[in-house]
mmCIF file of the N, C-alpha and C atoms, coordinates in Angstrom:
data_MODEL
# 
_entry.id   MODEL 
# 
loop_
_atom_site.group_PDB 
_atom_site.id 
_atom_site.type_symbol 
_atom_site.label_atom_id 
_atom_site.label_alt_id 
_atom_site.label_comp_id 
_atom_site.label_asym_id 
_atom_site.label_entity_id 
_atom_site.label_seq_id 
_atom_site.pdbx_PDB_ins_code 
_atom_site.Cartn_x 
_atom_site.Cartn_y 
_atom_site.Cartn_z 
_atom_site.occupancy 
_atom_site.B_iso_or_equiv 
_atom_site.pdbx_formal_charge 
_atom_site.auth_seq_id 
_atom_site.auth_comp_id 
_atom_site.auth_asym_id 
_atom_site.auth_atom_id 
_atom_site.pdbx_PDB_model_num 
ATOM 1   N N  . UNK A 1 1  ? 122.832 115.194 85.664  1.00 0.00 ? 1  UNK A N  1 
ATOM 2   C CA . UNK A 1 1  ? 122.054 114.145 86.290  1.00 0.00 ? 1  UNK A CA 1 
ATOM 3   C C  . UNK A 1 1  ? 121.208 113.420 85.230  1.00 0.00 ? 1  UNK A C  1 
ATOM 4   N N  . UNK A 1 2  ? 120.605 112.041 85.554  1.00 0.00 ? 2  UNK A N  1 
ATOM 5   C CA . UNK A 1 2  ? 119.967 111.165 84.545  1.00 0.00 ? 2  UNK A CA 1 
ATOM 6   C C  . UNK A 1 2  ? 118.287 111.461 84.851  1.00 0.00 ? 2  UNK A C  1 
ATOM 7   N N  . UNK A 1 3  ? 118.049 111.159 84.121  1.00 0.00 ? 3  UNK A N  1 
ATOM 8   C CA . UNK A 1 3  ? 116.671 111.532 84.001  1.00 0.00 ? 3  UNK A CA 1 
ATOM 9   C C  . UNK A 1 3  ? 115.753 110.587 85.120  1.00 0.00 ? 3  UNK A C  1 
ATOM 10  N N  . UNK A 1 4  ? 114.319 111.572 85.477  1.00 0.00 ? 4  UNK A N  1 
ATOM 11  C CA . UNK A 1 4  ? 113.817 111.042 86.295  1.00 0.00 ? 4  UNK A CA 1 
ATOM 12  C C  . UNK A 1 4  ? 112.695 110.292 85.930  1.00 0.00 ? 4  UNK A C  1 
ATOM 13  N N  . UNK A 1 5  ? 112.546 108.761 86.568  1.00 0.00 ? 5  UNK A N  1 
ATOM 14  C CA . UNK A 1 5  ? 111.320 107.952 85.907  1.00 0.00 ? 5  UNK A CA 1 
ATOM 15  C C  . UNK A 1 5  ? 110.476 107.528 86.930  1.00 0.00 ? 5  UNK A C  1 
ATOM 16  N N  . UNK A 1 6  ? 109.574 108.953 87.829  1.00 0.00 ? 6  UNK A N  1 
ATOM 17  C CA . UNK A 1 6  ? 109.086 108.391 88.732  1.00 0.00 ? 6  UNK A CA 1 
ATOM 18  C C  . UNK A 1 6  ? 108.081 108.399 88.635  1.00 0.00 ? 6  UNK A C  1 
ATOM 19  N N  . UNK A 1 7  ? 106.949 108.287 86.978  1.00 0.00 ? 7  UNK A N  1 
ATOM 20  C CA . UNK A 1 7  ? 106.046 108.565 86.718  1.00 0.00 ? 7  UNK A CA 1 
ATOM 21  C C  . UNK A 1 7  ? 105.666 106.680 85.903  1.00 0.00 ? 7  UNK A C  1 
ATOM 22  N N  . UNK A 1 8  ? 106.638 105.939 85.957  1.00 0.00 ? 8  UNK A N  1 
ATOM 23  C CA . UNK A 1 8  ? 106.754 104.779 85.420  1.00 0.00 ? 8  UNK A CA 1 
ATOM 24  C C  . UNK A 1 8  ? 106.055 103.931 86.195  1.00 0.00 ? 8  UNK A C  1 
ATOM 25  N N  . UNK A 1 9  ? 105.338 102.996 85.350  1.00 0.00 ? 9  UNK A N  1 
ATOM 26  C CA . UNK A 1 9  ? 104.901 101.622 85.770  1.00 0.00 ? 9  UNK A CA 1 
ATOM 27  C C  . UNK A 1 9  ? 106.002 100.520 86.232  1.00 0.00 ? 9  UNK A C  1 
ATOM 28  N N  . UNK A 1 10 ? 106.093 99.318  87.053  1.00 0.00 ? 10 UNK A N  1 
ATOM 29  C CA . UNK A 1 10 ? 106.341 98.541  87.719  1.00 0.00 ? 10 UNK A CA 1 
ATOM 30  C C  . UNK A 1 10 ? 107.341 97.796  86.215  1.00 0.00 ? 10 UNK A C  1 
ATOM 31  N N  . UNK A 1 11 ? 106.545 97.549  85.467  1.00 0.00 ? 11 UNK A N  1 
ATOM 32  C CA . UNK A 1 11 ? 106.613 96.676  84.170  1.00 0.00 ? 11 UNK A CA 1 
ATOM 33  C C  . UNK A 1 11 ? 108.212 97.756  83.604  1.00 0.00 ? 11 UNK A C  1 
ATOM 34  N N  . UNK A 1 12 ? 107.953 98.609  83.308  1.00 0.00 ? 12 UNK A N  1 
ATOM 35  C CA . UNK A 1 12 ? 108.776 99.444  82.792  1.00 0.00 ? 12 UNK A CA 1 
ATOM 36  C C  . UNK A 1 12 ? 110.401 99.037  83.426  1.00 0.00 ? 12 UNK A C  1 
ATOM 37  N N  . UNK A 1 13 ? 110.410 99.316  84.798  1.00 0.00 ? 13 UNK A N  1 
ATOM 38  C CA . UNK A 1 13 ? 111.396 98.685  85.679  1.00 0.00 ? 13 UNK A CA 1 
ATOM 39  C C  . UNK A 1 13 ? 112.182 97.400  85.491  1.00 0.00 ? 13 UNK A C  1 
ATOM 40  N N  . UNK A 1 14 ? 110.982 96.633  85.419  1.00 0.00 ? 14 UNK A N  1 
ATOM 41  C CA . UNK A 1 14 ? 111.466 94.966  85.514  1.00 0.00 ? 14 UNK A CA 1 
ATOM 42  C C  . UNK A 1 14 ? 112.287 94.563  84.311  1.00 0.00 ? 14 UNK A C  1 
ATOM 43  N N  . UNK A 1 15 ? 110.920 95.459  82.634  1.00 0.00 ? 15 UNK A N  1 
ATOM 44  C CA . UNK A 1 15 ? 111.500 94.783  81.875  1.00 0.00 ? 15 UNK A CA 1 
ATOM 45  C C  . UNK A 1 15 ? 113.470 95.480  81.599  1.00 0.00 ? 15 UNK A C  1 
ATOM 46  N N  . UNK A 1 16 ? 113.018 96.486  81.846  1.00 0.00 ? 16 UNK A N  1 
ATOM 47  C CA . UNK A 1 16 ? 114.541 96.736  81.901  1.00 0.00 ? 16 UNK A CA 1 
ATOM 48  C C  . UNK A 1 16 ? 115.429 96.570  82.386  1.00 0.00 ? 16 UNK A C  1 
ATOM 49  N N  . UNK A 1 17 ? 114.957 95.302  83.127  1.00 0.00 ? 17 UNK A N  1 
ATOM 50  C CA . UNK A 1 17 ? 116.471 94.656  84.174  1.00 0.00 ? 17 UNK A CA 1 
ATOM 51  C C  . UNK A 1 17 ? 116.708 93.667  83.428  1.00 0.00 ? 17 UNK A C  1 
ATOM 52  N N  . UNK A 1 18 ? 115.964 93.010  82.180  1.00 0.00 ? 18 UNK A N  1 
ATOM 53  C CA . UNK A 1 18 ? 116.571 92.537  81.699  1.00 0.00 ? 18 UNK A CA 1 
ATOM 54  C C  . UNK A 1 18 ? 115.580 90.806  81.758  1.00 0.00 ? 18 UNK A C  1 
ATOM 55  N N  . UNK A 1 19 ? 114.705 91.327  82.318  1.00 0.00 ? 19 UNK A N  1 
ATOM 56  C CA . UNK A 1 19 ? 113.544 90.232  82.805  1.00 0.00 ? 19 UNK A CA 1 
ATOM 57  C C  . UNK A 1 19 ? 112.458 90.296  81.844  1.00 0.00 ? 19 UNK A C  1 
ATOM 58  N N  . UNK A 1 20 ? 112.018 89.116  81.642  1.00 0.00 ? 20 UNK A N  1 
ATOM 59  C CA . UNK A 1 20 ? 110.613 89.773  81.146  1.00 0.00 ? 20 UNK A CA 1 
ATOM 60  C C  . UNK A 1 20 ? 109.122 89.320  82.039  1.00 0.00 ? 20 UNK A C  1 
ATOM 61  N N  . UNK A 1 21 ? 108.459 90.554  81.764  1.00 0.00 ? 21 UNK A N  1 
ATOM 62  C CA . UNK A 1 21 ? 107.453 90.119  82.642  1.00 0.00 ? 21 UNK A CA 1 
ATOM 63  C C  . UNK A 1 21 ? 106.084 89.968  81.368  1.00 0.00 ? 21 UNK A C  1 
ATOM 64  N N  . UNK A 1 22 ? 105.965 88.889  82.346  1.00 0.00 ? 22 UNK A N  1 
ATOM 65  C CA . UNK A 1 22 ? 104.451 88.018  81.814  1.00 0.00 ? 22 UNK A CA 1 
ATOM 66  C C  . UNK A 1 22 ? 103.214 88.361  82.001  1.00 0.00 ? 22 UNK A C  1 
ATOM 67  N N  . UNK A 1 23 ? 102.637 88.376  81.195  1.00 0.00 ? 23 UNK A N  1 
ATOM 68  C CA . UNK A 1 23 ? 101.155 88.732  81.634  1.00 0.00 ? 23 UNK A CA 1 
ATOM 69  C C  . UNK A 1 23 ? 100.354 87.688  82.159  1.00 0.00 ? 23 UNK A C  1 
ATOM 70  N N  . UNK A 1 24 ? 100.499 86.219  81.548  1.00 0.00 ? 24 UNK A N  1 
ATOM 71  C CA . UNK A 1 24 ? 99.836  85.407  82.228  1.00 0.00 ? 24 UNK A CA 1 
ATOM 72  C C  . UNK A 1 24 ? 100.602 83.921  83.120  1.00 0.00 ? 24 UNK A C  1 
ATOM 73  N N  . UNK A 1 25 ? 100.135 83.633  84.087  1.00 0.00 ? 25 UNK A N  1 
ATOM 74  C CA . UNK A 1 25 ? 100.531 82.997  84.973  1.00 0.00 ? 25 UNK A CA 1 
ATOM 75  C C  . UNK A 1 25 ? 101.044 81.446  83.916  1.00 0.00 ? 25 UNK A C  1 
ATOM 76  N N  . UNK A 1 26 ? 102.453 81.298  84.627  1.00 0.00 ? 26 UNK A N  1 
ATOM 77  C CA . UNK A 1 26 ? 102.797 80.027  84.373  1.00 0.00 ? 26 UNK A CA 1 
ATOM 78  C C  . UNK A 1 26 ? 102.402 78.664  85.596  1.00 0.00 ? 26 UNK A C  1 
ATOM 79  N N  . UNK A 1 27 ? 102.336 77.218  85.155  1.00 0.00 ? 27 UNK A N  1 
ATOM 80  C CA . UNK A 1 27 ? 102.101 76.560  86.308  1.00 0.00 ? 27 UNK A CA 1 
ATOM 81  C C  . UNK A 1 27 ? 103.172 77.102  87.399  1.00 0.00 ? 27 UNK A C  1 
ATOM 82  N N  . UNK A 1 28 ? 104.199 76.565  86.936  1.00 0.00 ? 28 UNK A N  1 
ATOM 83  C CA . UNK A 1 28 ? 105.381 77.171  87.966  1.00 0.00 ? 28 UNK A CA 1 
ATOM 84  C C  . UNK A 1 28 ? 105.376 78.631  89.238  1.00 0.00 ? 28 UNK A C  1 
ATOM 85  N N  . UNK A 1 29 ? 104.223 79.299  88.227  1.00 0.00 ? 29 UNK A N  1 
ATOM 86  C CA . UNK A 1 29 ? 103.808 80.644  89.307  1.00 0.00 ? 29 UNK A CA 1 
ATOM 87  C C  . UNK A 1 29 ? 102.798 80.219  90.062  1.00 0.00 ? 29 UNK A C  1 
ATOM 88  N N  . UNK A 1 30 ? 101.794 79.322  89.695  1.00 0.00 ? 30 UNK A N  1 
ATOM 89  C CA . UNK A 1 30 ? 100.374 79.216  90.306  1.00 0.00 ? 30 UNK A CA 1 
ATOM 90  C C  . UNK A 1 30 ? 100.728 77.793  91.239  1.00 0.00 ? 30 UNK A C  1 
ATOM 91  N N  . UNK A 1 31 ? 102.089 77.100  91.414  1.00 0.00 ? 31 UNK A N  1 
ATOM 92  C CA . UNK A 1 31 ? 102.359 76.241  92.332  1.00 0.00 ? 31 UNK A CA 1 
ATOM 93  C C  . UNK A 1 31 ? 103.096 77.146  93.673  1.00 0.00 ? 31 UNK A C  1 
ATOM 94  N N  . UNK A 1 32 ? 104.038 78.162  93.055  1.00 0.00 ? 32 UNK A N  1 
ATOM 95  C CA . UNK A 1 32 ? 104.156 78.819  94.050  1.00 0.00 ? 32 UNK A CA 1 
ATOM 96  C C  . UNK A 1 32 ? 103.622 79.593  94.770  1.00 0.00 ? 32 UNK A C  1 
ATOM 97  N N  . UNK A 1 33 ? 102.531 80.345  94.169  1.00 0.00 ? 33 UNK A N  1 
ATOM 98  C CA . UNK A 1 33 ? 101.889 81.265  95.199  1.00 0.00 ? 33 UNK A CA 1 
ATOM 99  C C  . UNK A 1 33 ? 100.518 80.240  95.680  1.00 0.00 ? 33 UNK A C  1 
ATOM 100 N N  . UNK A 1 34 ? 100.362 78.863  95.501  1.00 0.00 ? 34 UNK A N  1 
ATOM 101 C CA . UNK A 1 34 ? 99.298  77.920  96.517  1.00 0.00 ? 34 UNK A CA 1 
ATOM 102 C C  . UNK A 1 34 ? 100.408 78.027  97.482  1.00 0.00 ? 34 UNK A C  1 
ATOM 103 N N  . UNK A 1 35 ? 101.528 77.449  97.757  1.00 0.00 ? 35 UNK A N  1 
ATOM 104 C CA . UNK A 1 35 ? 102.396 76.581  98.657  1.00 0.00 ? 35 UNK A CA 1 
ATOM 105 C C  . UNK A 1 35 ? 102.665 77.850  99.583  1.00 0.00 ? 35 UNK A C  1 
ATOM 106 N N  . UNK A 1 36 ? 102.642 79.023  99.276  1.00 0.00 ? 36 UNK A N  1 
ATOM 107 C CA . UNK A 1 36 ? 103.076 80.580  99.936  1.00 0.00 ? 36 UNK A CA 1 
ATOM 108 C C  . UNK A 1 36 ? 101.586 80.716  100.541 1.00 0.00 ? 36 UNK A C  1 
ATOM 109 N N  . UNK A 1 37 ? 100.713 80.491  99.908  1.00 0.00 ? 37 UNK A N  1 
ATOM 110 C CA . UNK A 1 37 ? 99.273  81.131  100.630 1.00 0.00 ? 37 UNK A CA 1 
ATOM 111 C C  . UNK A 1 37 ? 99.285  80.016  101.747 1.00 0.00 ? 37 UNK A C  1 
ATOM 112 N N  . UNK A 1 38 ? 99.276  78.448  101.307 1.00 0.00 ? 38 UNK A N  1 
ATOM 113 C CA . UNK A 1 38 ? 98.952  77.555  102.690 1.00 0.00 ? 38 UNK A CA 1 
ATOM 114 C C  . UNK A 1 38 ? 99.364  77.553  103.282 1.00 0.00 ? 38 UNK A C  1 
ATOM 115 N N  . UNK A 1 39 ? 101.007 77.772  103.723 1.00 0.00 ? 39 UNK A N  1 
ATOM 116 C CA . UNK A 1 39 ? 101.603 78.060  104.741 1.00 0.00 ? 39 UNK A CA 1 
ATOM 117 C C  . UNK A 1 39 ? 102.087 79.086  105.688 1.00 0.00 ? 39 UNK A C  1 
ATOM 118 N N  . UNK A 1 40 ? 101.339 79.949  104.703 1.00 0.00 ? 40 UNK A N  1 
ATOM 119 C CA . UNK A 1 40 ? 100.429 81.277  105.536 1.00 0.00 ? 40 UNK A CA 1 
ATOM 120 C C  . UNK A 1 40 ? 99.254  81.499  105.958 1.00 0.00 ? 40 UNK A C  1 
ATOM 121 N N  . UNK A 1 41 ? 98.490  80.762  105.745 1.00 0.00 ? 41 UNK A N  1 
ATOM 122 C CA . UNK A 1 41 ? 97.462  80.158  106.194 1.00 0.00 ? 41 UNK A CA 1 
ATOM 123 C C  . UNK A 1 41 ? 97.476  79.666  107.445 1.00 0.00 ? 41 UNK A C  1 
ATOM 124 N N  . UNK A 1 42 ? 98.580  78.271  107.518 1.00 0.00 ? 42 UNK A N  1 
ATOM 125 C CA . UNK A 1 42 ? 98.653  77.475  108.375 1.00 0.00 ? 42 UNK A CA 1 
ATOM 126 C C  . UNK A 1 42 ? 99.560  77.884  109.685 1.00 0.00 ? 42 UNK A C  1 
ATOM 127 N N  . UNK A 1 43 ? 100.306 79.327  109.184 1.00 0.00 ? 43 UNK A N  1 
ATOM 128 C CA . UNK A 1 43 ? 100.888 79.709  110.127 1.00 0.00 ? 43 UNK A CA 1 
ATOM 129 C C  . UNK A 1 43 ? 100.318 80.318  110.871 1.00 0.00 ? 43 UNK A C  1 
ATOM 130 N N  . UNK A 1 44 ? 99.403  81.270  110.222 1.00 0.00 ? 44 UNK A N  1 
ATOM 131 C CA . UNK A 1 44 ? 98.227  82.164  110.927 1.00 0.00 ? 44 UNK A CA 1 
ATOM 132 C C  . UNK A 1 44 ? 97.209  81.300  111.728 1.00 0.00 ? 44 UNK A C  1 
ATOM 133 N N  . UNK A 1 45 ? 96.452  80.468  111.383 1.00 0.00 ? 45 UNK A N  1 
ATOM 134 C CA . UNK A 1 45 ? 96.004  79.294  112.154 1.00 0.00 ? 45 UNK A CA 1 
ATOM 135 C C  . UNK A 1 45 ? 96.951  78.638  113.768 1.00 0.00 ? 45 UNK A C  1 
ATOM 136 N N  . UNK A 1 46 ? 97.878  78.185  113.221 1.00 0.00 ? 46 UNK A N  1 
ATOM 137 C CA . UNK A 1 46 ? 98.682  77.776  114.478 1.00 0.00 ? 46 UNK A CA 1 
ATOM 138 C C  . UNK A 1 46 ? 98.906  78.767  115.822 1.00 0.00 ? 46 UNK A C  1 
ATOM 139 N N  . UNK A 1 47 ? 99.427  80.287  115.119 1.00 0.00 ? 47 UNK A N  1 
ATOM 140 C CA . UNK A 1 47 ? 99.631  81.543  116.202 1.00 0.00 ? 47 UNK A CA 1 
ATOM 141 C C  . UNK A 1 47 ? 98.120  81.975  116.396 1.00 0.00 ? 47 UNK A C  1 
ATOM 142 N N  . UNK A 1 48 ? 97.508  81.526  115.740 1.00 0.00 ? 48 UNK A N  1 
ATOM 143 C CA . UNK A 1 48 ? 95.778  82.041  116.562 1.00 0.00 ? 48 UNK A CA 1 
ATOM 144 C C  . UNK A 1 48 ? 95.516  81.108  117.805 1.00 0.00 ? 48 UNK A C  1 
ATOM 145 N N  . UNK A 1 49 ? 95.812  79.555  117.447 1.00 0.00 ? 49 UNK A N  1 
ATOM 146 C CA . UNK A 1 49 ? 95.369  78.602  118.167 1.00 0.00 ? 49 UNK A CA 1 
ATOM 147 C C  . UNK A 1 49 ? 96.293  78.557  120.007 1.00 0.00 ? 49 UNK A C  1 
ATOM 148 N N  . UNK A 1 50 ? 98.035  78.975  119.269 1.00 0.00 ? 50 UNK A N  1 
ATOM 149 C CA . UNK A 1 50 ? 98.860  79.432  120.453 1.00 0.00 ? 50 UNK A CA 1 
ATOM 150 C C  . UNK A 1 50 ? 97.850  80.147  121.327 1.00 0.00 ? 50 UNK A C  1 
ATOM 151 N N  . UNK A 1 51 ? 97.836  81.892  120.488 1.00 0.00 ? 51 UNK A N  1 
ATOM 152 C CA . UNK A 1 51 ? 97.284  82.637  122.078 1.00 0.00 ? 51 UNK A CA 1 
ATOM 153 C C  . UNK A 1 51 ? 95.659  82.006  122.507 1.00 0.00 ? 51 UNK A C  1 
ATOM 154 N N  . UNK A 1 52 ? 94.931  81.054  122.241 1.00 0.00 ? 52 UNK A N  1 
ATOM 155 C CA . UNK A 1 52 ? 93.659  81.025  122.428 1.00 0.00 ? 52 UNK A CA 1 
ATOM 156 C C  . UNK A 1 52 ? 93.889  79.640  123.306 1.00 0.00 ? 52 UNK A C  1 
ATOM 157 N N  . UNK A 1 53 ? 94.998  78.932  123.155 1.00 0.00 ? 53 UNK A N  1 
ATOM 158 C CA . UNK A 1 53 ? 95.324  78.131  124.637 1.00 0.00 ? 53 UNK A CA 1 
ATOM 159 C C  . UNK A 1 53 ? 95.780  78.673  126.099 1.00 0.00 ? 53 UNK A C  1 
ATOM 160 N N  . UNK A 1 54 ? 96.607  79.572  125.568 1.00 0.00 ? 54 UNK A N  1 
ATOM 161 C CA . UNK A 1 54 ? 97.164  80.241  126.966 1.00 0.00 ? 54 UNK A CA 1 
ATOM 162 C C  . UNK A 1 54 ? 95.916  81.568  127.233 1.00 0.00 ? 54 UNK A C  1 
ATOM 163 N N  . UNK A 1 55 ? 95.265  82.053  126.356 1.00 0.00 ? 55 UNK A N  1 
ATOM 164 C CA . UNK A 1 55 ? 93.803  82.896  127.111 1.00 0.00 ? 55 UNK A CA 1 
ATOM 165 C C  . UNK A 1 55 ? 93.224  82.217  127.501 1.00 0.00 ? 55 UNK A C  1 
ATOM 166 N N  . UNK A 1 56 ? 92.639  80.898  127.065 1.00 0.00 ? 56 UNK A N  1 
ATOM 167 C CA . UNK A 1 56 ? 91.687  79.952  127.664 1.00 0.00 ? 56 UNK A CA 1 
ATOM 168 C C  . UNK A 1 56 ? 91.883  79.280  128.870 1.00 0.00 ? 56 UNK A C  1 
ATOM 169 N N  . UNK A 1 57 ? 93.518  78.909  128.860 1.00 0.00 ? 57 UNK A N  1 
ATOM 170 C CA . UNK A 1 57 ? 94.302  77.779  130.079 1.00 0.00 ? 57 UNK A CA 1 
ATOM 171 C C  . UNK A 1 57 ? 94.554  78.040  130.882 1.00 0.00 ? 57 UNK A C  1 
ATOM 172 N N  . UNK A 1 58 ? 94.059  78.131  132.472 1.00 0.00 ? 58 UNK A N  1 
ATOM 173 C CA . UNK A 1 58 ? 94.866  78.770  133.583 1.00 0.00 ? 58 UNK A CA 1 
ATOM 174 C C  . UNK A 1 58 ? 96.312  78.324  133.914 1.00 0.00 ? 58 UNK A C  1 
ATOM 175 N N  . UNK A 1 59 ? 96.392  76.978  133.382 1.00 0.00 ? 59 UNK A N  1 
ATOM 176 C CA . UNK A 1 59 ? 97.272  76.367  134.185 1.00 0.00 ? 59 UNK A CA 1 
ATOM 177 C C  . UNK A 1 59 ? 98.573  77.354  132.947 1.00 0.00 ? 59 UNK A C  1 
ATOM 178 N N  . UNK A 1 60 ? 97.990  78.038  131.874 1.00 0.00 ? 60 UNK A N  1 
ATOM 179 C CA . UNK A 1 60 ? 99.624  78.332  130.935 1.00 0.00 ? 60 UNK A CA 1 
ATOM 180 C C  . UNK A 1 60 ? 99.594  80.396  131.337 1.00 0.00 ? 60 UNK A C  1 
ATOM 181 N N  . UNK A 1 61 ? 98.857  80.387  132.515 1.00 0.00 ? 61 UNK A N  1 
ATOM 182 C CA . UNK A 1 61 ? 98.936  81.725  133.017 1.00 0.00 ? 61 UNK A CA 1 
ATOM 183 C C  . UNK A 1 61 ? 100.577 82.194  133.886 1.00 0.00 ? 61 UNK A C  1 
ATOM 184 N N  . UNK A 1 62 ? 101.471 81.941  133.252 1.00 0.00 ? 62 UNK A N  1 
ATOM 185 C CA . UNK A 1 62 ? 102.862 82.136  134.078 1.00 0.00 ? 62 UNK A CA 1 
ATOM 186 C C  . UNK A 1 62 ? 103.747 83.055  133.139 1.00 0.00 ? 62 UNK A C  1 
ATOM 187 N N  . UNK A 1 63 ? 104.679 83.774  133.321 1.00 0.00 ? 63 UNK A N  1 
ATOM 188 C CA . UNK A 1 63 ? 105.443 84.437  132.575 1.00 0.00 ? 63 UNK A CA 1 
ATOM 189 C C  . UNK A 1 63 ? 106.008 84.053  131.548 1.00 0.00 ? 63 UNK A C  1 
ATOM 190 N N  . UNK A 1 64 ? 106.277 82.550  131.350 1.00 0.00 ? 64 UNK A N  1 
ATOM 191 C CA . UNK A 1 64 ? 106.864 82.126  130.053 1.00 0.00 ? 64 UNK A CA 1 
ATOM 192 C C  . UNK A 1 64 ? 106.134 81.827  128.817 1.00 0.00 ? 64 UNK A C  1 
ATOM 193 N N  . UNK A 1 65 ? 105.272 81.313  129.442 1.00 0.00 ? 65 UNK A N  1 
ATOM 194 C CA . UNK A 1 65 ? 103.757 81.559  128.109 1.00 0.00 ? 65 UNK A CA 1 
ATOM 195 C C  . UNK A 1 65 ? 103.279 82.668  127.668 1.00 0.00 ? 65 UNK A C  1 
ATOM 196 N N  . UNK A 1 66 ? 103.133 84.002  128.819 1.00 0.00 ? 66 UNK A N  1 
ATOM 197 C CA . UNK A 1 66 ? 102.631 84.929  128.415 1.00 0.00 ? 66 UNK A CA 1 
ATOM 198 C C  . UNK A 1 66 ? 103.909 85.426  127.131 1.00 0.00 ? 66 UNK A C  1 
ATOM 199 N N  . UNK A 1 67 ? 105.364 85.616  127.458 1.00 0.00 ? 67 UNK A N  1 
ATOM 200 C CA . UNK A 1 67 ? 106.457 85.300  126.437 1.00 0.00 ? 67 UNK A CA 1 
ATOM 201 C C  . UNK A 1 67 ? 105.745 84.723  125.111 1.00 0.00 ? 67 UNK A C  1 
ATOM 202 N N  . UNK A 1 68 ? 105.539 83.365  125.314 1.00 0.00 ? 68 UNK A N  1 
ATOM 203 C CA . UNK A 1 68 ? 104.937 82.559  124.256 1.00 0.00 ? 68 UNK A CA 1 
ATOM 204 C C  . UNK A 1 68 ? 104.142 83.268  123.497 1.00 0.00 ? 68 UNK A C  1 
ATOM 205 N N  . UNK A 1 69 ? 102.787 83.580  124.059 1.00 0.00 ? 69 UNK A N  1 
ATOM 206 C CA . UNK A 1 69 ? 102.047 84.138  123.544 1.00 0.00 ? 69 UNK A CA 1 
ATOM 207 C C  . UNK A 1 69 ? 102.177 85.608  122.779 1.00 0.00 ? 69 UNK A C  1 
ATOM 208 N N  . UNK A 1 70 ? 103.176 86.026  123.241 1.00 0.00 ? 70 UNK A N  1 
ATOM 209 C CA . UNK A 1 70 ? 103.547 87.400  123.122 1.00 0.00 ? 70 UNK A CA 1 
ATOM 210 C C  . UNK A 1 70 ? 104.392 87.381  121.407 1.00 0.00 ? 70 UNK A C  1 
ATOM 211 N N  . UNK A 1 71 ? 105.017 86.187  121.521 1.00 0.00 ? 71 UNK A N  1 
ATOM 212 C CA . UNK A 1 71 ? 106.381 85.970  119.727 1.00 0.00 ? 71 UNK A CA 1 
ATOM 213 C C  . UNK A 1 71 ? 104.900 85.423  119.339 1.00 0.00 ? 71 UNK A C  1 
ATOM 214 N N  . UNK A 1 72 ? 103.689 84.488  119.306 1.00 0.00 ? 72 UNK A N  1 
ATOM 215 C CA . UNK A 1 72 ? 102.601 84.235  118.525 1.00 0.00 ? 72 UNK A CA 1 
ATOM 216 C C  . UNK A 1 72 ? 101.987 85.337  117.832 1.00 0.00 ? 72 UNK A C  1 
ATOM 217 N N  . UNK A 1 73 ? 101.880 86.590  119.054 1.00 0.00 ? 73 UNK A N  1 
ATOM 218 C CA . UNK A 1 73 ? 100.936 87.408  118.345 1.00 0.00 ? 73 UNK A CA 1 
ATOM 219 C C  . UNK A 1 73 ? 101.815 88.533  117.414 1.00 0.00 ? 73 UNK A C  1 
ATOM 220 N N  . UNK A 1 74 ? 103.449 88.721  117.611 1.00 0.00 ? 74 UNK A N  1 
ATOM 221 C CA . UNK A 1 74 ? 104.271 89.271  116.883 1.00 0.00 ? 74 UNK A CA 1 
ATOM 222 C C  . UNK A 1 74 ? 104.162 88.368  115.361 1.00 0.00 ? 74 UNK A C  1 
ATOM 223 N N  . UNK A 1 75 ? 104.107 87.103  115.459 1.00 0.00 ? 75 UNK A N  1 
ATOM 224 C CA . UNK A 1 75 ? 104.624 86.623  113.937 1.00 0.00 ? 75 UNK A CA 1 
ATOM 225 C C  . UNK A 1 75 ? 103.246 87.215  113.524 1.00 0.00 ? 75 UNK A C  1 
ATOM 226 N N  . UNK A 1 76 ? 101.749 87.567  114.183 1.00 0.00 ? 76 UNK A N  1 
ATOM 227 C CA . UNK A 1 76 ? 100.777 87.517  113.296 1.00 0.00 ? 76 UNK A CA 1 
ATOM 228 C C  . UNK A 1 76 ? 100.161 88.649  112.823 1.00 0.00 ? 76 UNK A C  1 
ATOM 229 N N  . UNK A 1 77 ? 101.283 89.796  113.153 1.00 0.00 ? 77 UNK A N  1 
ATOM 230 C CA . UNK A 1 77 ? 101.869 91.136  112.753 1.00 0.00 ? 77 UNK A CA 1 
ATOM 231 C C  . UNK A 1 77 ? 102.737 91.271  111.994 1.00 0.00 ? 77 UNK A C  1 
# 
């Protein structure tokens, strides 16, 4: 059997796939993780705003909203 490396850092892994890993952020990294945070942001915002219409709304008190409300509070899990 091959030897075991379960005492290894993350870095150790990567660079040996043949990647190299960086220590400091390129623009290219710091555009992607804004555009990943805001639209996680904005998703979390939207499924908050979902269930806080149909808790607030009598008129969206029916089985298909509660549905609704139900995939809102799954995506925000």
């Amino acid at each position: 059997m091959g030897q075991c490396y379960y005492n290894e850092t993350i870095g150790f892994f990567y660079n040996n796939s043949g990647k190299e890993l960086s220590s400091h952020w390129r623009p290219k990294d710091v555009v992607v993780v804004a555009l990943g945070l805001t639209v996680s942001v904005l998703v979390l915002l939207t499924n908050l705003l979902v269930i806080a219409a149909i808790a607030s709304n009598r008129r969206f008190h029916q089985p298909i909203y509660y549905l609704l409300g139900n995939l809102a509070a799954a995506d925000l899990f």
